[in-house]
MIPA-987464 format. One record per residue: residue number from 1; residue in one letter; x, y, z of N, C-alpha, C in turn. Coordinates in steps of 0.2 Angstrom, whole numbers, padded with zeros to 4 digits. Atoms other than C-alpha are relative to their C-alpha. Example, Ala and Ser with C-alpha at 12.3 -4.5 7.8 and 13.67 -1.06 7.14 Angstrom:
<sites>
<site num="1" residuo="a" n_x="0004" n_y="-0006" n_z="0000" ca_x="0062" ca_y="-0022" ca_z="0039" c_x="0004" c_y="0006" c_z="0000"/>
<site num="2" residuo="s" n_x="-0004" n_y="-0006" n_z="-0001" ca_x="0068" ca_y="-0005" ca_z="0036" c_x="-0004" c_y="0005" c_z="0003"/>
</sites>
This chain:
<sites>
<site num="1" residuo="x" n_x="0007" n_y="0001" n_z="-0001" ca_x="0013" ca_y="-0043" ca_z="-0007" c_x="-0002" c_y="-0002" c_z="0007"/>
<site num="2" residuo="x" n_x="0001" n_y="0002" n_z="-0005" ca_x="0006" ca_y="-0044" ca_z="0009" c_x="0006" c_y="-0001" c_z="0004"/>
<site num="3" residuo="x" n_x="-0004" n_y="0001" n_z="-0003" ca_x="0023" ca_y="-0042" ca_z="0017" c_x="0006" c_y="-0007" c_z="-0002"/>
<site num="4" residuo="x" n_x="-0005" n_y="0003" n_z="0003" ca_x="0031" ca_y="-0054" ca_z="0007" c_x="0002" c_y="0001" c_z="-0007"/>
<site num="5" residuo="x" n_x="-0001" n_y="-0002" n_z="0008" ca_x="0042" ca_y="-0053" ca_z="-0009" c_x="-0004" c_y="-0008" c_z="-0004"/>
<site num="6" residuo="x" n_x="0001" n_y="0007" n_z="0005" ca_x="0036" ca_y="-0063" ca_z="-0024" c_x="0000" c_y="0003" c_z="-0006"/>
<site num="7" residuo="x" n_x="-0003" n_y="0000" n_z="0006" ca_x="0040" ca_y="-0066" ca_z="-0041" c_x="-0005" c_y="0001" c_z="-0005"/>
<site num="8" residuo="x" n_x="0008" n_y="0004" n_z="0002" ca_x="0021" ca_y="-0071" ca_z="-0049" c_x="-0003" c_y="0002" c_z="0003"/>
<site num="9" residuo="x" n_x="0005" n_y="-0001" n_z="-0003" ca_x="0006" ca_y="-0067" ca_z="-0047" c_x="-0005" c_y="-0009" c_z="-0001"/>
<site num="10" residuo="x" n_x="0003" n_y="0002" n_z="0002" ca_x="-0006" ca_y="-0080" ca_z="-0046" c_x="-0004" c_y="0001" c_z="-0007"/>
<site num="11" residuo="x" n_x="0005" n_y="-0003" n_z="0005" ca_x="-0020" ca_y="-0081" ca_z="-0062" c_x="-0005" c_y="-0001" c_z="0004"/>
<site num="12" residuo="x" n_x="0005" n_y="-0003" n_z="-0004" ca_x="-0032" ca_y="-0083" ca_z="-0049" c_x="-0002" c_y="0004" c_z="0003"/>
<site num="13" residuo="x" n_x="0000" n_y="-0005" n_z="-0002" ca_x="-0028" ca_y="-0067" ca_z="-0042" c_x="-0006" c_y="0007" c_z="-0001"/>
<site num="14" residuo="x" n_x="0010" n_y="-0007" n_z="0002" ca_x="-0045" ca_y="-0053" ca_z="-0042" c_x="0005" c_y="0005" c_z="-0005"/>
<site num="15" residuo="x" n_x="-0004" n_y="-0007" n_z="0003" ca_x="-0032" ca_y="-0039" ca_z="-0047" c_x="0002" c_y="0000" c_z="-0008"/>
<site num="16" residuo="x" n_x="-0001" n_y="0000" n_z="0008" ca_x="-0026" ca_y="-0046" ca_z="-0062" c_x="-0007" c_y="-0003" c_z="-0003"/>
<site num="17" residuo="x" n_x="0005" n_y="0002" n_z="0006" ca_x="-0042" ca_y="-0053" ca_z="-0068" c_x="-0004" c_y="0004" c_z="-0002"/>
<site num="18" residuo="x" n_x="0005" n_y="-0005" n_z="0001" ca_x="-0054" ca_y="-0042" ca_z="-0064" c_x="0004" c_y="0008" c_z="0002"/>
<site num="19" residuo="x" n_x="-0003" n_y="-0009" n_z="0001" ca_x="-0042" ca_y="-0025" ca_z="-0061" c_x="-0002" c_y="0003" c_z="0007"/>
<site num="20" residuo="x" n_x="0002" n_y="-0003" n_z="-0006" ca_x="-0049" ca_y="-0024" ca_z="-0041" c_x="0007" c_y="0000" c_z="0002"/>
<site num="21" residuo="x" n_x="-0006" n_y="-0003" n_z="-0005" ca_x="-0036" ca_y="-0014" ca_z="-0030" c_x="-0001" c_y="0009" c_z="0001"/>
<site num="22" residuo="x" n_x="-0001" n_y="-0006" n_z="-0001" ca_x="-0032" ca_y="0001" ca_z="-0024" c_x="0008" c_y="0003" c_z="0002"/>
<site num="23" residuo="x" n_x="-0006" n_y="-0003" n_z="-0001" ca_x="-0017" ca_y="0012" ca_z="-0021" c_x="0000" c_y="0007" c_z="0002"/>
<site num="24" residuo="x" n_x="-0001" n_y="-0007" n_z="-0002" ca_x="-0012" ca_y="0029" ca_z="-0016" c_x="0009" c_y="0002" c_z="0001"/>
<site num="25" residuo="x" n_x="-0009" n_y="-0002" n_z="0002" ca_x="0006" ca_y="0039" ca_z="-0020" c_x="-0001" c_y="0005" c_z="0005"/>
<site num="26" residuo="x" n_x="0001" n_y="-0003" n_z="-0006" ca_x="0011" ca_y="0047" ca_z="-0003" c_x="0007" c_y="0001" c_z="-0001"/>
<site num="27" residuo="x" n_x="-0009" n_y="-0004" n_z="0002" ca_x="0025" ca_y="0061" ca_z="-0005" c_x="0003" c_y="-0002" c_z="0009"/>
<site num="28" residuo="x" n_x="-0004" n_y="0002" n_z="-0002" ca_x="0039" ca_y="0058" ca_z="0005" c_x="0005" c_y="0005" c_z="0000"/>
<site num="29" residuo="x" n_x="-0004" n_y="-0003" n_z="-0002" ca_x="0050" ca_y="0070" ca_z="0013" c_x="0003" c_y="0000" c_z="0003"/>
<site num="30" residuo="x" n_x="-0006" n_y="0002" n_z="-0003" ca_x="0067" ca_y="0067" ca_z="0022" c_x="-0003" c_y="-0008" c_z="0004"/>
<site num="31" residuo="x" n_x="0000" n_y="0008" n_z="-0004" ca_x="0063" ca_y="0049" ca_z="0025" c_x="-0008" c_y="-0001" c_z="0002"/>
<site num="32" residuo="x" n_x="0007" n_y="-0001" n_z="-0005" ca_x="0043" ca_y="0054" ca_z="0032" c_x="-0006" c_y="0000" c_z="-0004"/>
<site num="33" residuo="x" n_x="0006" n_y="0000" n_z="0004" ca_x="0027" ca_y="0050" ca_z="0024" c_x="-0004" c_y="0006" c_z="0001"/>
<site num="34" residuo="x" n_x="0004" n_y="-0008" n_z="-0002" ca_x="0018" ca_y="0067" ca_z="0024" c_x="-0009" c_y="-0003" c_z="-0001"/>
<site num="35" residuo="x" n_x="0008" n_y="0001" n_z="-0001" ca_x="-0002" ca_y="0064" ca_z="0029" c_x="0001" c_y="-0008" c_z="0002"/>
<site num="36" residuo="x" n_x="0003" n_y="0009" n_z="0003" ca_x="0000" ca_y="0044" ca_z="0031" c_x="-0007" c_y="-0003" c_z="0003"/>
<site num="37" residuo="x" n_x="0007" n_y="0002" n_z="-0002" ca_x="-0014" ca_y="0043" ca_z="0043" c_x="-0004" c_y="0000" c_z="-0005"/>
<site num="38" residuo="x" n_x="0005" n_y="-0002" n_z="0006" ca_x="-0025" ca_y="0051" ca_z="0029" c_x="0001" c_y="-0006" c_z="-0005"/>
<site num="39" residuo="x" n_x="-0003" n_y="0004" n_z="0008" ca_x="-0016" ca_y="0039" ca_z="0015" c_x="-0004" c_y="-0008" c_z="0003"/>
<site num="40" residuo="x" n_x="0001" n_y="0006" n_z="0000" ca_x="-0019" ca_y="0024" ca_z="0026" c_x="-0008" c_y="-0002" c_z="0001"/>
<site num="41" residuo="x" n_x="0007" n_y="0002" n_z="0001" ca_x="-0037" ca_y="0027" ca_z="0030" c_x="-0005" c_y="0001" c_z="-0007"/>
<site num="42" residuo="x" n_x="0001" n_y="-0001" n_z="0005" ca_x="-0041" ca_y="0031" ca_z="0014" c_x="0001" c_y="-0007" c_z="-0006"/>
<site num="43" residuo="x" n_x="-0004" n_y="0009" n_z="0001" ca_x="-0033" ca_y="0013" ca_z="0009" c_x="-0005" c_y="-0006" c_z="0003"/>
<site num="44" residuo="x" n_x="0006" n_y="0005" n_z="-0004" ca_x="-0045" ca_y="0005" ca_z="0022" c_x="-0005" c_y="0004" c_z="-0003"/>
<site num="45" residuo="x" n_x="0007" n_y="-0002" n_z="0004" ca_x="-0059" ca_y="0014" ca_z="0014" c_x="-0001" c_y="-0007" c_z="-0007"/>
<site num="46" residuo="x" n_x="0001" n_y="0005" n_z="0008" ca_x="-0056" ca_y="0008" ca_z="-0004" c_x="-0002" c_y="-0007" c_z="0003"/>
<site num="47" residuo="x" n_x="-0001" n_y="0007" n_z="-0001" ca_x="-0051" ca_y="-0010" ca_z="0000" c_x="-0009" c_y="-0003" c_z="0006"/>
<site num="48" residuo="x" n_x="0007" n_y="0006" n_z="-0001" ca_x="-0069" ca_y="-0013" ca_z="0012" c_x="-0002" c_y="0001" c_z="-0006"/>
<site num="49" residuo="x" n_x="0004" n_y="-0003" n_z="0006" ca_x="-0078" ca_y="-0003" ca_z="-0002" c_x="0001" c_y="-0006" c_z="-0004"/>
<site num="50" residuo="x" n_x="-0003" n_y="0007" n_z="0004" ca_x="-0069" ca_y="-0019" ca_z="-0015" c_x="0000" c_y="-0005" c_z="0003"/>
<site num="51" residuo="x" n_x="0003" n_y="0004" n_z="-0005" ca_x="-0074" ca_y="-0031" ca_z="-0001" c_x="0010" c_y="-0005" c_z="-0002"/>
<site num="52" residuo="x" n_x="-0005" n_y="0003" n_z="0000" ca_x="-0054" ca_y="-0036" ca_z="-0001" c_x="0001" c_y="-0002" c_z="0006"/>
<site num="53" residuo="x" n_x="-0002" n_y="0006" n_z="-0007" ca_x="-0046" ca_y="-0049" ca_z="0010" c_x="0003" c_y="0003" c_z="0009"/>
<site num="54" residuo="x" n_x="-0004" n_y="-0005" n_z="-0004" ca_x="-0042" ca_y="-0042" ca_z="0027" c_x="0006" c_y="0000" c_z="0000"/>
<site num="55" residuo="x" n_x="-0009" n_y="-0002" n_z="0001" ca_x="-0024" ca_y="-0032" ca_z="0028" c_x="0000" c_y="0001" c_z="0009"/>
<site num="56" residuo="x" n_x="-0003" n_y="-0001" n_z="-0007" ca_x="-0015" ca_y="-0032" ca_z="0043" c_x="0004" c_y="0006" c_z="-0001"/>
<site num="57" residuo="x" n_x="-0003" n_y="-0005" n_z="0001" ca_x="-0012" ca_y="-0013" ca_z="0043" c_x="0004" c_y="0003" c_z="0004"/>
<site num="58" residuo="x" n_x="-0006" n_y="0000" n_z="-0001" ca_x="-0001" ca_y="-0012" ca_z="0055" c_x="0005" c_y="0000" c_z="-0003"/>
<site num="59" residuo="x" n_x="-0004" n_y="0004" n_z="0005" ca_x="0010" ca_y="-0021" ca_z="0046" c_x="0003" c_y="0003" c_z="-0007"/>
<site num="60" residuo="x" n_x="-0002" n_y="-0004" n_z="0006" ca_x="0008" ca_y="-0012" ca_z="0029" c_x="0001" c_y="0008" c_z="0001"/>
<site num="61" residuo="x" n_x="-0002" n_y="-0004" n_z="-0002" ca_x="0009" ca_y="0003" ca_z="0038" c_x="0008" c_y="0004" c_z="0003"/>
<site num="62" residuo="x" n_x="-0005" n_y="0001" n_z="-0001" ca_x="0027" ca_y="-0001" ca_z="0043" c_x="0003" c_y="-0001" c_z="-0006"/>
<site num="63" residuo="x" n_x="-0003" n_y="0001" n_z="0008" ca_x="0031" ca_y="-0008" ca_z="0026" c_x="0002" c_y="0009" c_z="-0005"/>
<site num="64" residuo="x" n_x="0001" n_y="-0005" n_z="0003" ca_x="0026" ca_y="0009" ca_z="0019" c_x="0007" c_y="0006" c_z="0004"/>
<site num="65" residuo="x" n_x="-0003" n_y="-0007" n_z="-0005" ca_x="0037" ca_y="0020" ca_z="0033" c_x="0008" c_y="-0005" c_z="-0002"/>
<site num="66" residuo="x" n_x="-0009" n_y="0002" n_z="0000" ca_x="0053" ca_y="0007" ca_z="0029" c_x="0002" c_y="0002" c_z="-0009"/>
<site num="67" residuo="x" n_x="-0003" n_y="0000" n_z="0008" ca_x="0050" ca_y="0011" ca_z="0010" c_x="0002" c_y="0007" c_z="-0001"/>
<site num="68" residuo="x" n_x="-0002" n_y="-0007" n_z="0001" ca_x="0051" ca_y="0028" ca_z="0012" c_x="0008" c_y="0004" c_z="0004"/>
<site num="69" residuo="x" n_x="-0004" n_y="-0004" n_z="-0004" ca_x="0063" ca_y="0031" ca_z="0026" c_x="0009" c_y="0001" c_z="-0005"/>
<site num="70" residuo="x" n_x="-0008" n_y="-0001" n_z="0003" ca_x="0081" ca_y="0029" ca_z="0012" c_x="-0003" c_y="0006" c_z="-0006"/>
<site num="71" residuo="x" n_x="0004" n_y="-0003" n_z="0003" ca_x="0068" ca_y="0042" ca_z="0003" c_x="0004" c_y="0010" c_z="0001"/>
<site num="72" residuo="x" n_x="0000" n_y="-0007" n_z="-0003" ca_x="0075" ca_y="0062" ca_z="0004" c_x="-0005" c_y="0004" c_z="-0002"/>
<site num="73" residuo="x" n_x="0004" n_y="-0003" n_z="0000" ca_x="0061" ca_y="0069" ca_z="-0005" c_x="-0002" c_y="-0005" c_z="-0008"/>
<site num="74" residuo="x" n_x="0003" n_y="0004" n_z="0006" ca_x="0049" ca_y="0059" ca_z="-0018" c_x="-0005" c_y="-0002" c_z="0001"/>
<site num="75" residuo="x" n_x="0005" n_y="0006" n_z="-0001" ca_x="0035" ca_y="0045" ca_z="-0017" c_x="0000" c_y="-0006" c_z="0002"/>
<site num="76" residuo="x" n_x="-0001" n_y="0008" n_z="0000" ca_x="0031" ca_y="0030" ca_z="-0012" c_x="-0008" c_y="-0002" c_z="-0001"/>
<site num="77" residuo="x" n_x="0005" n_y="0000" n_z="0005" ca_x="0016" ca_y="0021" ca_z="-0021" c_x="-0001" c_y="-0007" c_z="0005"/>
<site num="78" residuo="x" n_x="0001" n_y="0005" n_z="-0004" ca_x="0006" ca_y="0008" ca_z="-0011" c_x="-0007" c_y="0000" c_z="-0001"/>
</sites>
């Protein structure tokens, strides 16, 4: 979450209480997110839209390309 691992979620977290978030499942082939531009602006859509906390997407954008790159063909879900 946020670049870090954790084990818990808060209960005062929005997502689990009220169910706010967003995602998107981005194929994955030979290690390469196919579209990510598209996936991550669509990502920063939702999330102002749900008035979420700012994301450093940079950051999540890297996260997402290290989760796919041991990937030969499949998804990665963010």
């Amino acid at each position: 979450m946020n670049g870090q691992r954790h084990d818990a979620l808060a209960p005062s977290d929005r997502g689990l209480q009220f169910g706010d978030g967003c995602f998107t499942t981005a194929r994955v082939i030979d290690g390469k997110i196919e579209l990510l531009p598209w996936h991550l602006e669509r990502l920063q859509q939702a999330a102002q839209r749900l008035m979420l906390p700012a994301t450093d997407w940079l950051a999540f954008e890297r996260e997402m390309a290290l989760a796919a790159e041991s990937i030969p063909l499949g998804v990665v879900k963010a």
